[in-house]
N, C-alpha and C positions, 0 to 999 in steps of 0.2 A: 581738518586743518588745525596748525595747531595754536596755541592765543599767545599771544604776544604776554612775556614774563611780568610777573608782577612787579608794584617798586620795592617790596623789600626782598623779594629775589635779586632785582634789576642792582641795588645798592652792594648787596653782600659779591655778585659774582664780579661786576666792573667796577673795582673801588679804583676813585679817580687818584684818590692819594700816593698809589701803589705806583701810578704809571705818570709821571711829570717829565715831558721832556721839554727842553730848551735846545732852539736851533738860533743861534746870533747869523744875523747878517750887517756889520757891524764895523763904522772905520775906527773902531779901538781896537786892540789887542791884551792876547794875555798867553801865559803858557801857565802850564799846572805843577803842584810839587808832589801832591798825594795820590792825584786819582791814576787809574790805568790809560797810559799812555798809548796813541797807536801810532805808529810811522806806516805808513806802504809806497812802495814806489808806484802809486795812482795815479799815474799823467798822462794828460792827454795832450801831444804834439798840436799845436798850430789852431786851438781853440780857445776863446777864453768860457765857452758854455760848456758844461760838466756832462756832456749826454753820454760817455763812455765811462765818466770816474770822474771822479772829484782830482784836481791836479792839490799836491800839497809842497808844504813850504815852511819855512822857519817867521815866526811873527817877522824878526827882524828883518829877511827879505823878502817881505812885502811892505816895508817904512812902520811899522809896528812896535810898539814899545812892550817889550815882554814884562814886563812890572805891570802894565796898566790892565790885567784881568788877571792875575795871580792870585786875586782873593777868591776865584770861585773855586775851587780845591782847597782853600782853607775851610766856606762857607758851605763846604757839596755836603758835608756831615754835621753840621751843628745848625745851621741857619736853615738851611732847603733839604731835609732828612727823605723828602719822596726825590729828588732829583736822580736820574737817570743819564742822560746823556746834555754835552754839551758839546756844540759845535759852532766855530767860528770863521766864517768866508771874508775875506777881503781881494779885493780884485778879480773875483772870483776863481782865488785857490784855498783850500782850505790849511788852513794855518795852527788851530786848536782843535783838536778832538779828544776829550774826556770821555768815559762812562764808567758808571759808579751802579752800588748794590745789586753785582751780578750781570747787567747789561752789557751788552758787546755790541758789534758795529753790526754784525746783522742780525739784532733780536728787532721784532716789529711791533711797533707801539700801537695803543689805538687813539688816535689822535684826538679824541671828542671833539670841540665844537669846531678846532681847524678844519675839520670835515665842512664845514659850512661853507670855507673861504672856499674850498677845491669842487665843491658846486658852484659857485656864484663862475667861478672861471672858466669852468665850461657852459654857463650862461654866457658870459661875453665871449667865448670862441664860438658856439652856435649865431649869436646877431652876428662875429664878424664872417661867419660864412652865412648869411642870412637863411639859417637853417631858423632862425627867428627874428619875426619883421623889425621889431622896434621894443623899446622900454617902454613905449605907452598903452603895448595892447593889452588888453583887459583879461584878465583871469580864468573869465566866465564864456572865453573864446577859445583860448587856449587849453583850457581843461572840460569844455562842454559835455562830454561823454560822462562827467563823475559827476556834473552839478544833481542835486538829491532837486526833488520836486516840488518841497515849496523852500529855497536857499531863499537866506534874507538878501534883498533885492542890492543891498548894497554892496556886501562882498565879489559878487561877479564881476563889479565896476574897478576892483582895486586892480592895478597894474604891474606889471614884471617888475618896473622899477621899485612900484612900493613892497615889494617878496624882499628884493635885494637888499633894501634898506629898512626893513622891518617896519613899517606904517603900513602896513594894509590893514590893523585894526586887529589880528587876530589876538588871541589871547598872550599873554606874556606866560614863560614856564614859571612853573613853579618855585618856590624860592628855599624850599627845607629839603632840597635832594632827591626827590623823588622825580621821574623822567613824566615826559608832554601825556598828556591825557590821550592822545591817541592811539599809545602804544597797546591799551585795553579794546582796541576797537577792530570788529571784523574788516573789515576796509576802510584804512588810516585816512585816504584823499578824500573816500566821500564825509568820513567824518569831519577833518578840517572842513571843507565847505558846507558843513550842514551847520557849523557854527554859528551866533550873533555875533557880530563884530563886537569889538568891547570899547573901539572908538569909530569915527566915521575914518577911512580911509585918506590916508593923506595927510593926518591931522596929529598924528602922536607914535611915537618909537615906543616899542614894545619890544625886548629880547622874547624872541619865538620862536622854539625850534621848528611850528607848523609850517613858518613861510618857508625855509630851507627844504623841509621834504616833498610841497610841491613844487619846488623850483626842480626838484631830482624827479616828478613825474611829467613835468612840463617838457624835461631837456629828452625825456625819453619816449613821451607820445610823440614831440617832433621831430625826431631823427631816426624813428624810425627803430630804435633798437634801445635796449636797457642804456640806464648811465654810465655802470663799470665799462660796459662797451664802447661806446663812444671815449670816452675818461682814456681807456685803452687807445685806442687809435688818436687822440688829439691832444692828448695831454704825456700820458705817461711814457707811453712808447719814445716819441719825440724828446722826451727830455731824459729817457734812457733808464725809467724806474722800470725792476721788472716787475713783470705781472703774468705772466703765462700760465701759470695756475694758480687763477686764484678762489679764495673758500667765501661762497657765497649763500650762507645758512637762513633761513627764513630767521628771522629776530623773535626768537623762543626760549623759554626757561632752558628745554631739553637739550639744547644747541650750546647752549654759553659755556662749558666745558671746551667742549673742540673747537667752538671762536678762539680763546683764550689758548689755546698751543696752535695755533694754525698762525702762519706767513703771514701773506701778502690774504689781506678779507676787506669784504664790503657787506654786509649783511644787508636783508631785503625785509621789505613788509608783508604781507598777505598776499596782498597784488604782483610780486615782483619786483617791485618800486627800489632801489637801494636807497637807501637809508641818509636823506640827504643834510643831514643836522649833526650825523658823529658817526660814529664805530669802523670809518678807515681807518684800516693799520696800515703804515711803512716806516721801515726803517729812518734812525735820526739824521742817514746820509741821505735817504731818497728828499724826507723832508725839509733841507736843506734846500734841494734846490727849485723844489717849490717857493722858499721863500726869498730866493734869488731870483727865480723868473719875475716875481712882484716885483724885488729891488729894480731889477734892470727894464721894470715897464712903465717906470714911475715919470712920468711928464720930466723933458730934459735928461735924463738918464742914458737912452738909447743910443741917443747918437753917439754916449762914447765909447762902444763897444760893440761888436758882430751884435744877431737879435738872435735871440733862440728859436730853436724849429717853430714852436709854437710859443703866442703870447696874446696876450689877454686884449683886444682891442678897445679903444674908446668906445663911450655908449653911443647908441645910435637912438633916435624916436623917428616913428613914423608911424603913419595911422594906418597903410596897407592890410587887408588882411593877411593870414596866412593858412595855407589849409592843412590839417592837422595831416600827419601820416597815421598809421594804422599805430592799435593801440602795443607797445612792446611787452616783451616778458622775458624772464630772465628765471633759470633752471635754480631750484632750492640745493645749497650744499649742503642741509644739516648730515649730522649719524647715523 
């Protein structure tokens, strides 16, 4: 098996500087003077959700004042020098699309910690298919098969809700660049739970990428199948990102090469687990409309417009148990 890459391997091959993208979903406007323009006749008849293509349009018809983002093509080369792609939706057509040093519309980013948001989401599409009971179940329920044999007795108590919102107590990441201390460990989940909490649960926000990668073994012990899979069928498909092949390489020194020219990737841990804290890549279009499915889920929002195939439901609590399905796995893409 092979170990999970060092941090200063980890730093030189995914330098975050290289890859910045910006996706606006945005009731401003702008059009650009310098960067590479794209027009495509992208439309989709009698939608306003993009699950076939983004529909596009001239700022000004969509009520959009073409002046009022014209500085981010002044700014894309002096001010923001890692900036990549930019992209602006209003009414849900796309109106601005830029990319800049070398990026085109379908090069695949690796989104780092936005990776987090597109777990928590397919946490609330499992509660709204009650593929998971509630936000109050406990950890130490849900992940039972990983708990190590003497876990501090209080981490098992912390709950989905507290994964999602970062107060379960685990550690916060590190703060000089170097990636979560689990990355060095033969099995990442039993590590996170072998941990001491570093507050009691419930009681202090911690940025951690640990809550995020078992929220990515939680959604995959209970549905029965890996996260990319699931992610697949209820997320991606539905909102029409592709993914029909994609590169799923154990998260390894010897791998980061072929991550780094591969599409559409979700990288795994030891276990299988995909990687629920960063290293999805998709494109700055597919990422778009992940951040439109958010806008249009946003309390009041809905009603003014069709809903997308799939969307994020409100939280649910309930004390029910639930009983685990069989533990998942998912095939290594490394070379």
């Amino acid at each position: 098996m092979q170990a999970a890459c060092e941090p200063a391997k980890c730093r030189g091959v995914y330098p975050r500087a290289a890859l910045l993208v910006v996706v606006c979903v945005l009731a401003v406007a702008c059009t650009g003077r310098t960067g590479t323009p794209v027009s495509r006749p992208d439309r989709q008849p009698g939608s306003a959700w993009p699950t076939h293509g983004w529909r596009t349009a001239a700022p000004a018809e969509e009520g959009m004042d073409p002046k009022g983002l014209a500085v981010i093509d002044d700014d894309a080369g002096g001010v923001y020098p890692g900036l990549r792609s930019v992209l602006v939706v209003r009414h849900g057509v796309l109106v601005f699309e830029r990319h800049y040093h070398g990026a085109i519309p379908t090069t695949y980013f690796n989104l780092w910690s936005v990776t987090k948001s597109v777990t928590a989401a397919l946490v609330g599409i499992a509660l709204g298919e009650h593929t998971l009971g509630g936000l109050d179940q406990p950890i130490g329920r849900l992940l039972a098969t990983h708990l190590p044999p003497r876990a501090d007795p209080r981490l098992p108590r912390a709950t989905l809700e507290q994964l999602l919102t970062m107060t379960a107590g685990l550690p916060a990441d590190p703060t000089d660049g170097t990636p979560p201390g689990l990355v060095h460990a033969s099995d990442w989940v039993r590590f996170v739970l072998s941990q001491h909490p570093a507050a009691t649960p419930g009681t202090r926000f911690a940025y951690s990428s640990d809550d995020s990668h078992l929220l990515s073994a939680i959604i995959a012990d209970n549905s029965g199948q890996p996260t990319l899979r699931y992610a697949q069928a209820k997320l991606f498909a539905p909102l029409g990102i592709a993914n029909d092949q994609p590169f799923q390489p154990l998260f390894a020194a010897p791998n980061q090469a072929a991550y780094q020219r591969a599409g559409f990737a979700w990288p795994t841990d030891p276990q299988g687990y995909h990687l629920g804290y960063a290293f999805l890549k998709l494109t700055a279009r597919d990422l778009a409309k992940i951040g439109y499915l958010y806008s249009r889920s946003a309390p009041g929002r809905a009603a003014r417009s069709s809903r997308p195939p799939t969307c994020v439901p409100p939280p649910r609590r309930t004390s029910e148990p639930v009983t685990p399905t069989r533990r998942a796995t998912a095939t290594s893409g490394g070379p």
